[in-house]
C-alpha positions as CSV (number, residue, x, y, z in Angstrom):
1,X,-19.8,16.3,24.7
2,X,-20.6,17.6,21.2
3,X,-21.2,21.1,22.6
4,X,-17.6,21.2,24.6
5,X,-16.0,20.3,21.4
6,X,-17.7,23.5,19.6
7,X,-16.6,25.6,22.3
8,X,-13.0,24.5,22.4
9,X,-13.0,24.3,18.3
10,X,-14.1,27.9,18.5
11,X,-11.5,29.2,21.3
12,X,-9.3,27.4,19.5
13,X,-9.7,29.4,16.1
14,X,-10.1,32.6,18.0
15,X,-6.8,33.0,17.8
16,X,-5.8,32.8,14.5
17,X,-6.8,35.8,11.8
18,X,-10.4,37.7,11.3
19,X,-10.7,35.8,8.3
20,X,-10.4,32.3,9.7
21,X,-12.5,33.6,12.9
22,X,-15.2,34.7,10.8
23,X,-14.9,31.2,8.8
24,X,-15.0,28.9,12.0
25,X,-18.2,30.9,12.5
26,X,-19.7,30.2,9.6
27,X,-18.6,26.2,10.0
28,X,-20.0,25.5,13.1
29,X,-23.6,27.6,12.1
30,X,-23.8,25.4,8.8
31,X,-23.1,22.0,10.8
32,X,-26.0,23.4,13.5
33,X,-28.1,24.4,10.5
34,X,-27.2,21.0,7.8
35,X,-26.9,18.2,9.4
36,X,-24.7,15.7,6.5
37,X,-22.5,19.5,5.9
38,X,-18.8,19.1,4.2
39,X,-17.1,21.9,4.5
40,X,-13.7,22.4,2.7
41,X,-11.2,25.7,2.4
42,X,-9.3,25.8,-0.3
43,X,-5.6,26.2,-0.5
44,X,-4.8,29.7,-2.5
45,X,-1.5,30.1,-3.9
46,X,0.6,31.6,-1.4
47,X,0.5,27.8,0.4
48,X,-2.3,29.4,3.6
49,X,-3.4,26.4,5.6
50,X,-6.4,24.6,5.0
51,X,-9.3,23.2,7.4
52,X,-11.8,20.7,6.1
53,X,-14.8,19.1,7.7
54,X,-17.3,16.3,7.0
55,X,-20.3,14.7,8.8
56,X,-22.0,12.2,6.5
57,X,-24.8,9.9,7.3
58,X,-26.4,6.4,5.9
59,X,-27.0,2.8,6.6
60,X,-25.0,-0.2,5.2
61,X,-26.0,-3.8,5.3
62,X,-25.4,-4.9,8.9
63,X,-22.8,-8.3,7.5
64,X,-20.6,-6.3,6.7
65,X,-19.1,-2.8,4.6
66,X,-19.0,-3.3,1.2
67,X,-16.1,-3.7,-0.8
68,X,-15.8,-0.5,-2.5
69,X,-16.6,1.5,0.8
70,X,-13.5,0.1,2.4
71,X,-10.9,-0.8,-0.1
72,X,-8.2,1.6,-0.9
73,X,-9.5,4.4,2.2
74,X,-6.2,4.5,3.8
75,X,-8.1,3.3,7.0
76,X,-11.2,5.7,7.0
77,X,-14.0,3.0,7.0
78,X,-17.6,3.8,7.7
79,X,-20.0,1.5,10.5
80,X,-22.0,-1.3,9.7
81,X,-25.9,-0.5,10.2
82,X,-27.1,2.7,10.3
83,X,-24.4,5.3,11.4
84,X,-22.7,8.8,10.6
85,X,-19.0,9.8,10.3
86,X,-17.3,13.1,11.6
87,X,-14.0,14.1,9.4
88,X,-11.9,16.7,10.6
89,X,-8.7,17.7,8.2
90,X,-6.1,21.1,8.7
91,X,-3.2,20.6,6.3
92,X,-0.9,22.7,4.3
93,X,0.6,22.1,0.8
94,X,2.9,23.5,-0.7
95,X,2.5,26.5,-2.4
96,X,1.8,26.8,-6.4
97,X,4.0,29.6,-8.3
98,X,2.5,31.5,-10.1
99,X,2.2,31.7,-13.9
100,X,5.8,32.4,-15.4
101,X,7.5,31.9,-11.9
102,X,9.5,29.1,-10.5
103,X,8.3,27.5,-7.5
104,X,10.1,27.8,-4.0
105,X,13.5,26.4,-3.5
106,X,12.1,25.8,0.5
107,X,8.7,25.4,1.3
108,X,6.7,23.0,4.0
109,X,3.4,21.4,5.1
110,X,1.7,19.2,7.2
111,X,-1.4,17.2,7.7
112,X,-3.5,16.3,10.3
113,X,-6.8,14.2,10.1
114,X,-8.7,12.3,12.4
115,X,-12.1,9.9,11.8
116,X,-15.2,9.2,14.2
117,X,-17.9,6.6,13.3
118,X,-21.0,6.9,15.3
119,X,-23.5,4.3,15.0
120,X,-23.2,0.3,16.9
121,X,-20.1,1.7,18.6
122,X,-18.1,5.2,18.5
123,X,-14.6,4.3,16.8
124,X,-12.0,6.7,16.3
125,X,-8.9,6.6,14.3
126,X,-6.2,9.0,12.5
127,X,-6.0,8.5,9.3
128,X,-2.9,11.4,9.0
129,X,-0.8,13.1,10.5
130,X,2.9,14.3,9.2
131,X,5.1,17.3,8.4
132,X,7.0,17.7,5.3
133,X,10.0,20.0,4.4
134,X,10.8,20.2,0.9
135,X,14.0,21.7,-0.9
136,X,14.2,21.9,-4.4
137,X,13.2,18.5,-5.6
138,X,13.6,16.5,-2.7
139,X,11.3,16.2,0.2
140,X,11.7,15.1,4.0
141,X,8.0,13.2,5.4
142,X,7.6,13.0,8.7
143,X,4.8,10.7,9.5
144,X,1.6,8.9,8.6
145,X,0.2,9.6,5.3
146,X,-2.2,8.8,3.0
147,X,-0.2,6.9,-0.1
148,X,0.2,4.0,-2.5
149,X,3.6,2.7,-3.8
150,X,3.2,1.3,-8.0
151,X,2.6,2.7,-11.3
152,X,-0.9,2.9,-12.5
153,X,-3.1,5.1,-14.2
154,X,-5.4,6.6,-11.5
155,X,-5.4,5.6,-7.8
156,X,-8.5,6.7,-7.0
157,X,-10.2,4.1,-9.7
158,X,-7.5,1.6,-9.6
159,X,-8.5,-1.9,-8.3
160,X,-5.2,-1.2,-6.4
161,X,-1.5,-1.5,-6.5
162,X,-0.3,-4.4,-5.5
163,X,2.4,-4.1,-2.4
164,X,1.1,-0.7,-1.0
165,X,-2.3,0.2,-2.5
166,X,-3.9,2.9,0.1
167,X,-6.2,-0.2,1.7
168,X,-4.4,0.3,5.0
169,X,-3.7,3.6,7.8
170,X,0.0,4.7,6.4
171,X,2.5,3.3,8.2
172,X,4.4,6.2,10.6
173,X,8.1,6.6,9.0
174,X,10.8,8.9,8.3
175,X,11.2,9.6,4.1
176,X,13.5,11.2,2.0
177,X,12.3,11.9,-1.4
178,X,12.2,12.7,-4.8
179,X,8.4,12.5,-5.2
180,X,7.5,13.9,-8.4
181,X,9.9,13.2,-11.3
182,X,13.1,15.4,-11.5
183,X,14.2,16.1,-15.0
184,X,17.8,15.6,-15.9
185,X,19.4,18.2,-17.8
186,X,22.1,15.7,-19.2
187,X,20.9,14.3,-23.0
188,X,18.5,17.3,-23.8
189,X,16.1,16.2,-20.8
190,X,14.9,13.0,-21.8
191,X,15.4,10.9,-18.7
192,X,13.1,12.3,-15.7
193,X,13.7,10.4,-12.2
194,X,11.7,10.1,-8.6
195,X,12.1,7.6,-5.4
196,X,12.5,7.0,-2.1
197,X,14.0,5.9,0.3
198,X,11.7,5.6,3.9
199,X,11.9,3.7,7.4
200,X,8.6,3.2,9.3
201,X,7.0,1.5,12.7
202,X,4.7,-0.8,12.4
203,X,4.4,-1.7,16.4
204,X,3.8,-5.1,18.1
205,X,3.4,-7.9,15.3
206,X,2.3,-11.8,16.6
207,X,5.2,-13.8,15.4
208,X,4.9,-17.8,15.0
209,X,6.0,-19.7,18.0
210,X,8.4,-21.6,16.0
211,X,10.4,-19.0,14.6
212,X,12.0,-18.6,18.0
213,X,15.6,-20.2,19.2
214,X,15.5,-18.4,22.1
215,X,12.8,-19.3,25.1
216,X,9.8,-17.0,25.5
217,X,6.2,-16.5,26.6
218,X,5.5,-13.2,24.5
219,X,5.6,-13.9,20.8
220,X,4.7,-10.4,19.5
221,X,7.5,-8.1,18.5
222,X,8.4,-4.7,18.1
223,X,8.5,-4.7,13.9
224,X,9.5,-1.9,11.5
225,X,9.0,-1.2,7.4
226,X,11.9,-0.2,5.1
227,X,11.0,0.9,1.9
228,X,12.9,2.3,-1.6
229,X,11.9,2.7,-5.1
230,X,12.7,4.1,-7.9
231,X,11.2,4.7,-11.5
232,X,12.5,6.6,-14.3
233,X,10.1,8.1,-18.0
234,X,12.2,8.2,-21.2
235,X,10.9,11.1,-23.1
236,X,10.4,14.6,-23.2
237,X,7.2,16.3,-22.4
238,X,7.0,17.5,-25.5
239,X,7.3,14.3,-27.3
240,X,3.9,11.6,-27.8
241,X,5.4,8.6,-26.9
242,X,7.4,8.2,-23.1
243,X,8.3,5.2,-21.6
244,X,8.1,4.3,-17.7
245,X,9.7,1.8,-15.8
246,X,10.7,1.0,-12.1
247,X,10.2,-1.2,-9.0
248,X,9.3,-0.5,-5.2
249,X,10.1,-2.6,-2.3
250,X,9.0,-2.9,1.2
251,X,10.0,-5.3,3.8
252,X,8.5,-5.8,7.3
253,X,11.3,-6.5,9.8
254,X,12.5,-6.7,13.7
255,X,13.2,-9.0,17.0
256,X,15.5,-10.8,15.1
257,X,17.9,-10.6,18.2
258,X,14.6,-11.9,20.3
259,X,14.2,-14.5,18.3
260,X,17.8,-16.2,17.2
261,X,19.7,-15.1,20.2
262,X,23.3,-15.1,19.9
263,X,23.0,-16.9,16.3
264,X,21.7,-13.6,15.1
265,X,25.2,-11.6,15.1
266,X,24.2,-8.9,12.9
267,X,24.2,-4.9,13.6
268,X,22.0,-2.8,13.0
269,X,23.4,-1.1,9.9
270,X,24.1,-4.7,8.8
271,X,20.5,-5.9,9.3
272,X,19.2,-2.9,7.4
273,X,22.0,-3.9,4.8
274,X,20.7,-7.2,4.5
275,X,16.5,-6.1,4.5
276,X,17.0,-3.5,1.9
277,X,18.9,-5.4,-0.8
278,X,17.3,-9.4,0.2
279,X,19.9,-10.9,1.1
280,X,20.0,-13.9,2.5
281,X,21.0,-15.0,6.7
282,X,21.7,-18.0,8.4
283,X,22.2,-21.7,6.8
284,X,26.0,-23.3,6.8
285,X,25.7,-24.8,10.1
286,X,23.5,-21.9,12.0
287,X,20.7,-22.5,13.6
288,X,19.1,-20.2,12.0
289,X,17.3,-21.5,8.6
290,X,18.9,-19.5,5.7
291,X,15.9,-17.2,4.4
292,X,15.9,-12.9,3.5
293,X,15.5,-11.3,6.4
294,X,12.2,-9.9,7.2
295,X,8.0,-10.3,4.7
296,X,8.9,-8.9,1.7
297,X,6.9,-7.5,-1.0
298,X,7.0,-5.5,-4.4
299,X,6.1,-5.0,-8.1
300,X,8.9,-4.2,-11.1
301,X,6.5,-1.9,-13.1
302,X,6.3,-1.4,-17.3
303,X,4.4,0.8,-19.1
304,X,4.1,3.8,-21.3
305,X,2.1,6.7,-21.7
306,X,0.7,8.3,-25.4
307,X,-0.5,11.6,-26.1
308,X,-2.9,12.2,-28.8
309,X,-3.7,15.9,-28.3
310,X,-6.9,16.1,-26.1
311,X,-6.8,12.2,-24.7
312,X,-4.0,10.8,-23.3
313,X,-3.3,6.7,-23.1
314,X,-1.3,5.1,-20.3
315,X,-0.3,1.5,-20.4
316,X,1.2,-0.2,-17.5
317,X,1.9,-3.5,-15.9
318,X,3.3,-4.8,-12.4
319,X,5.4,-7.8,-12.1
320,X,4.8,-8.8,-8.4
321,X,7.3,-10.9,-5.9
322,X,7.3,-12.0,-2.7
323,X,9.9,-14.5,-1.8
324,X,11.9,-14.5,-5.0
325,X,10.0,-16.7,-8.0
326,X,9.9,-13.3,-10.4
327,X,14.3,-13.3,-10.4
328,X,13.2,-16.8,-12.5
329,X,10.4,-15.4,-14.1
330,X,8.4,-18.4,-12.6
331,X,5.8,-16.4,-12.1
332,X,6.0,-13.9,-14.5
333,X,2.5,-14.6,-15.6
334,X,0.7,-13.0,-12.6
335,X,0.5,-9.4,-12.6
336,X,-1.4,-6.2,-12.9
337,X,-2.4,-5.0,-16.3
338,X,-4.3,-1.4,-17.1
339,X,-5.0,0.9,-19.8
340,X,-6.0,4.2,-18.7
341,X,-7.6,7.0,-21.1
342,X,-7.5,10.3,-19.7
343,X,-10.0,13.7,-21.3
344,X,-7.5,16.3,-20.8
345,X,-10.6,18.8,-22.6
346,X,-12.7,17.5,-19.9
347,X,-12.4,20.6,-17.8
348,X,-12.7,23.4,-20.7
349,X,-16.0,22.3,-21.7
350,X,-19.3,23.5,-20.3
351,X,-23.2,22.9,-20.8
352,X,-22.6,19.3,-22.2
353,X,-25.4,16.7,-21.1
354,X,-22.4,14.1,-20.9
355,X,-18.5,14.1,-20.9
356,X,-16.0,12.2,-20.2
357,X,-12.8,12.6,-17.6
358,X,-11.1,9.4,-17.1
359,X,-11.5,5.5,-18.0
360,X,-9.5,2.7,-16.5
361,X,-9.4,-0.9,-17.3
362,X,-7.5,-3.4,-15.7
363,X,-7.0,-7.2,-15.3
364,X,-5.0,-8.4,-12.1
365,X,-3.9,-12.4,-12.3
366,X,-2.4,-13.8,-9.1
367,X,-3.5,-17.3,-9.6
368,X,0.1,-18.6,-10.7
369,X,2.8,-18.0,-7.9
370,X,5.0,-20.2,-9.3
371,X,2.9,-23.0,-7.4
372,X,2.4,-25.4,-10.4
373,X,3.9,-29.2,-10.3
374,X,5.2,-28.2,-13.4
375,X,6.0,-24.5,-12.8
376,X,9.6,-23.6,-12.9
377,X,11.0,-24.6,-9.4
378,X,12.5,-22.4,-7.3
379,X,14.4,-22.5,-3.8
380,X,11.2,-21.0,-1.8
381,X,8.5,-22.7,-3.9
382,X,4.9,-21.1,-4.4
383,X,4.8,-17.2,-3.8
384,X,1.8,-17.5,-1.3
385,X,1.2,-13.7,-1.5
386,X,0.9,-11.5,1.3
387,X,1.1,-14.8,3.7
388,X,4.6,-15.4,5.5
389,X,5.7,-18.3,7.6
390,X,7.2,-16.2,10.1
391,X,4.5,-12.9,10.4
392,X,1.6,-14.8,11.2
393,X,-1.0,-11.4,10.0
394,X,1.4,-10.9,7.0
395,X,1.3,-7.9,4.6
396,X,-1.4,-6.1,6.7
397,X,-1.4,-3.1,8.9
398,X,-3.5,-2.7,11.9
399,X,-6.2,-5.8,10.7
400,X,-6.2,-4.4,6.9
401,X,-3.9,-5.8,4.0
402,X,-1.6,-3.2,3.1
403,X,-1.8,-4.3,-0.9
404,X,-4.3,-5.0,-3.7
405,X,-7.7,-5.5,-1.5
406,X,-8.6,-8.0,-4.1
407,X,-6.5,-10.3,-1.8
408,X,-9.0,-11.4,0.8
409,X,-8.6,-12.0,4.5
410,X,-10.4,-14.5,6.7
411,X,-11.7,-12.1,8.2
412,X,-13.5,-10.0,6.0
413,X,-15.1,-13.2,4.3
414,X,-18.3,-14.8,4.8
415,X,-17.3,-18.5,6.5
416,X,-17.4,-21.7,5.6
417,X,-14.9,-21.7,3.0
418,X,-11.4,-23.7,4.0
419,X,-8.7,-21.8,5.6
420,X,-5.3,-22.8,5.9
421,X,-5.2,-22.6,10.0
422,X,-1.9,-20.4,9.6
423,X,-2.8,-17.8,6.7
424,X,-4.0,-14.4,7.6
425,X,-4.8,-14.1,3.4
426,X,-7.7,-16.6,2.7
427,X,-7.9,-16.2,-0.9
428,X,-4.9,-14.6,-2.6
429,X,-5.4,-16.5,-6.2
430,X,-7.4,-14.3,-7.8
431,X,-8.5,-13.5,-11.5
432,X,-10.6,-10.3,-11.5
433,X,-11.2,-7.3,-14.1
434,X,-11.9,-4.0,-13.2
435,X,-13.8,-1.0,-14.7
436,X,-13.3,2.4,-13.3
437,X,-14.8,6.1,-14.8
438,X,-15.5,9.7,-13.9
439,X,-18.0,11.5,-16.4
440,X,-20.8,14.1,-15.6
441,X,-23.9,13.7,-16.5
442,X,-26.6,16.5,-16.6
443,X,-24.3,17.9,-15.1
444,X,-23.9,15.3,-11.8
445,X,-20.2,14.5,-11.3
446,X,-20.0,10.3,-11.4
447,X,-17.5,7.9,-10.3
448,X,-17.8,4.6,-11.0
449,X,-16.2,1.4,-9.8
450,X,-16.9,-2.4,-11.1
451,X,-15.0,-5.3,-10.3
452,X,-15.7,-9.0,-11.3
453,X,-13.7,-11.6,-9.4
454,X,-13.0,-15.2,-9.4
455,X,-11.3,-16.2,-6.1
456,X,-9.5,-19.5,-5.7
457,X,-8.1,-19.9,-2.4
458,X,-4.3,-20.3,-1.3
459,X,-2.1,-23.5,-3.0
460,X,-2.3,-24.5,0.8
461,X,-6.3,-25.3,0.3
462,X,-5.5,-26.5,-3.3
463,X,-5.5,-29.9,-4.6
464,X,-1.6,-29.3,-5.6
465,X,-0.7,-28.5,-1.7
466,X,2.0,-25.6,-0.7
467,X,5.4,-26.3,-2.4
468,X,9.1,-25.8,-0.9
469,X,11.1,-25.7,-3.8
470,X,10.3,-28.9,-5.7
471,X,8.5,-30.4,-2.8
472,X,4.9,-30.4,-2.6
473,X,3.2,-30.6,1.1
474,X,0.5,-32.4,1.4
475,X,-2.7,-30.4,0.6
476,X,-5.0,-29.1,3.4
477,X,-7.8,-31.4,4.7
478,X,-10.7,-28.7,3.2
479,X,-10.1,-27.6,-0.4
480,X,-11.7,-23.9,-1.1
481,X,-14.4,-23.9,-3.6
482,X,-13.7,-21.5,-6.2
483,X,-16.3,-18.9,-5.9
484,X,-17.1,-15.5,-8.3
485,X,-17.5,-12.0,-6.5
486,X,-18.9,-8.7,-7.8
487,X,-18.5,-5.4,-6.6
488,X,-19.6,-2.1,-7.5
489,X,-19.2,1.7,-6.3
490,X,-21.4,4.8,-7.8
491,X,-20.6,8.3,-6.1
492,X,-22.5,11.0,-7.8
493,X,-22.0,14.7,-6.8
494,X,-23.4,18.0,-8.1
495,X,-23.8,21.4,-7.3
496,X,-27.1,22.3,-5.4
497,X,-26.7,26.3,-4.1
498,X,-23.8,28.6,-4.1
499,X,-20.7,26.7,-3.3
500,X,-22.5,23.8,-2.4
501,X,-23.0,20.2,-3.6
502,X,-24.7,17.9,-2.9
503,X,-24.2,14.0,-3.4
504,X,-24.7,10.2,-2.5
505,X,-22.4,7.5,-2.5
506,X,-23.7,3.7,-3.8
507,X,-21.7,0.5,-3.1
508,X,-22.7,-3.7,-3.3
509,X,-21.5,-7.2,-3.3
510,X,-22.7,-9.3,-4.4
511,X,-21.6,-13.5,-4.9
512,X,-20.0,-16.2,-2.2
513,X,-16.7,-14.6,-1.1
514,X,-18.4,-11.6,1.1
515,X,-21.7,-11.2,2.8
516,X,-24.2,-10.1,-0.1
517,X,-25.4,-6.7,0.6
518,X,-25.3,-2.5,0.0
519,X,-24.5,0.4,1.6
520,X,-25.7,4.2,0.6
521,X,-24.0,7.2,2.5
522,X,-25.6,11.4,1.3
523,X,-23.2,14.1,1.9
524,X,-23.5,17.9,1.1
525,X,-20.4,19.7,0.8
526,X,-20.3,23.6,1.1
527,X,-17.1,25.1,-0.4
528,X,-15.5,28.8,0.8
């Protein structure tokens, strides 16, 4: 099977140019030749495609993938045990003007990548695959892609966003764009904008039996995603001091006609009214309860970035909601807080035993949702994050929480610990603080995650019980045991021969929320 996809790779690439011939050549003698090979081209300026593959090999404790190894991989998860992975990428970006030019007023891409895990099973899965046009400053995105939706200082150290944090496979959707910020000329420049606006598919989603007016035997409906945001920075580029602010939203939706019958009397353009600006159906003798339409979830985002010549600060928090508690500011105290140092020398300097890139700190808080006897009462009571009443797997994605991974699942957790029969989220009060670095060392390239976490269950498996308003249910018949978790990532690189590297990648946890165990993956990645 392996040797019929070499032969159809290489027919395939026969046809292109004597250049990428000759390279396709060269790829499938080095994988023949080094088993564990990366192999990467690089984009030039003119915006050529780009082909990259990887084959990487290791064993991870058998209970289960660390955190680190999972979390925030849009999808692309190694096997338990010992196993190896096969990545295949071809994707085009955009193409970089050159010094003292403008870039292109039209330009396009696309991406395609695909995963296998070979170990215990083969499993497959495509982690990308869109087109993208772009005019001027706006975009069109036509697919699945690898993305997160917040403001923070570095997504690949981050602890995560917290509505759409890369944890998941990218949702397929239709996007138009303003993805990097647009500079007004008005006032001298000082106000620079970007947002979106996007409608996805999200396929069949199990919905709870009593949700439905209308008689039924299937209970899983077709569902979609609409999503909008927008952030604007206060300051030129020339100036130390900018300020950032902004807010994203995303709301799962669909088979509202399925569900409510007649009762539902809405359109479609009225029902997509209604999801993107929360507003309220049903109630005033309906039979459908009044309630936003659709699982929302979002952040309003602060923060503001510093420059002191060669290191740059960023400051930023997210103020999360669910069903509505933040409007009140009843929750106001759980959030996402990070402080973000950035080297911008780090690349200019050569022959140092150690240096410095990038250091993140951050403390996420989600123990409050409003769910207090004497928090601030609202309508819809505790926030219950990522859990809804109706969407029985709530904020996930194909089995995987689309936000901040620091909000468990039942499923990825050890058992034994109580679970609220009807929450997909096991544990989503959580305080945790997070380390994350990149720094070279004798001249090894280091990335470095550490996260310690204190995990207290749901209000439902609290001694205070879930709340409606200013009701209190009565509290599950288990009560989680607050438990501490650590996790850490190392991932170490360096160059080993000519446009090669060579590198490992280090992950553990370590406590009583996940199995207790490690994983360690090598790689070598050859560069042409």
């Amino acid at each position: 099977m392996r040797k019929d996809y070499v032969r159809q790779f290489s027919r395939y690439f026969a046809q292109s140019t004597r250049g990428i011939r000759l390279y396709a050549l060269l790829s499938i003698l080095l994988q023949i030749s080094y088993p564990g090979l990366q192999i990467q081209a690089q984009q030039d300026s003119t915006g050529n495609f780009h082909f990259f593959l990887e084959v990487n090999a290791g064993y991870i404790n058998d209970q289960g993938v660390p955190l680190w190894m999972r979390a925030n991989q849009y999808g692309s998860i190694p096997l338990e045990g010992a196993s190896s992975s096969v990545i295949g990428r071809v994707f085009k970006n955009y193409a970089s003007p050159k010094q003292g030019q403008r870039p292109r007023s039209f330009d396009w891409g696309y991406a395609l990548e695909g995963r296998a895990n070979l170990g215990k099973k083969v499993h497959g899965d495509l982690i990308e695959a869109h087109v993208k046009l772009k005019y001027h400053a706006a975009e069109f995105r036509l697919g699945r892609s690898k993305e997160v939706m917040g403001l923070n200082g570095d997504s690949l150290l981050s602890s995560g966003n917290f509505a759409v944090s890369g944890n998941a496979l990218g949702v397929p959707k239709a996007e138009i764009s303003i993805p990097d910020y647009y500079r007004l000329p008005w006032f001298g420049g000082i106000f620079a904008f970007k947002g979106n606006f996007a409608l996805g598919y999200m396929g069949k989603s199990e919905m709870n039996p009593s949700a439905f007016l209308v008689p039924t035997k299937d209970y899983e409906l077709e569902t979609y995603l609409l999503q909008k945001s927008f952030y604007l920075n206060f300051g030129k580029p020339s100036w130390k001091l900018n300020l950032i602010g902004g807010f994203n939203h995303q709301a799962q939706f669909g088979g509202e006609k399925k569900r409510y019958g007649e009762a539902f009397d809405l359109n479609l353009f009225q029902t997509l009214n209604y999801v993107s600006f929360g507003k309220a159906f049903g109630g005033k003798g309906s039979p459908v309860p009044r309630s936003k339409i659709g699982n929302h979830q979002g952040s309003i985002d602060l923060g503001f970035s510093y420059d002191f010549g060669n290191i740059k600060l960023l400051v930023y928090r997210q103020n999360f909601y669910d069903v509505g508690a933040l409007s009140k500011l009843a929750n106001i105290k759980d959030g996402l807080n990070g402080i973000t140092l950035s080297n911008k020398a780090f690349h200019t300097k050569a022959g140092k035993a150690f240096d410095w890139q990038s250091l993140l700190i951050e403390f996420f808080y989600s123990k409050n949702q409003a769910g207090y006897p004497w928090s601030k009462p609202t309508q819809s009571g505790d926030e219950d994050y990522y859990n809804n009443s109706e969407y029985l797997e709530g904020w996930s994605y194909k089995g995987l929480g689309m936000g901040s991974p620091l909000i468990a699942t039942a499923q990825s957790v050890r058992p034994g610990q109580a679970h609220y029969p009807k929450d997909f989220f096991i544990s989503n009060r959580v305080v945790a603080g997070h380390l994350g670095s990149k720094f070279s060392l004798y001249q090894w390239y280091i990335i470095s995650k550490l996260t310690f976490a204190r995990h207290y269950g749901t209000f439902a498996t609290s001694e205070f019980g879930k709340s409606t308003g200013s009701h209190f249910h009565t509290p599950y018949k288990d009560s989680f045991t607050p438990v501490n978790q650590f996790s850490l990532l190392i991932r170490a690189e360096r160059q080993f021969l000519h446009k090669t590297r060579i590198g490992a990648t280090f992950a553990t946890d370590q406590g009583k929320l996940y199995y207790s165990g490690s994983g360690l993956l090598l790689h070598v990645n050859r560069y042409f």
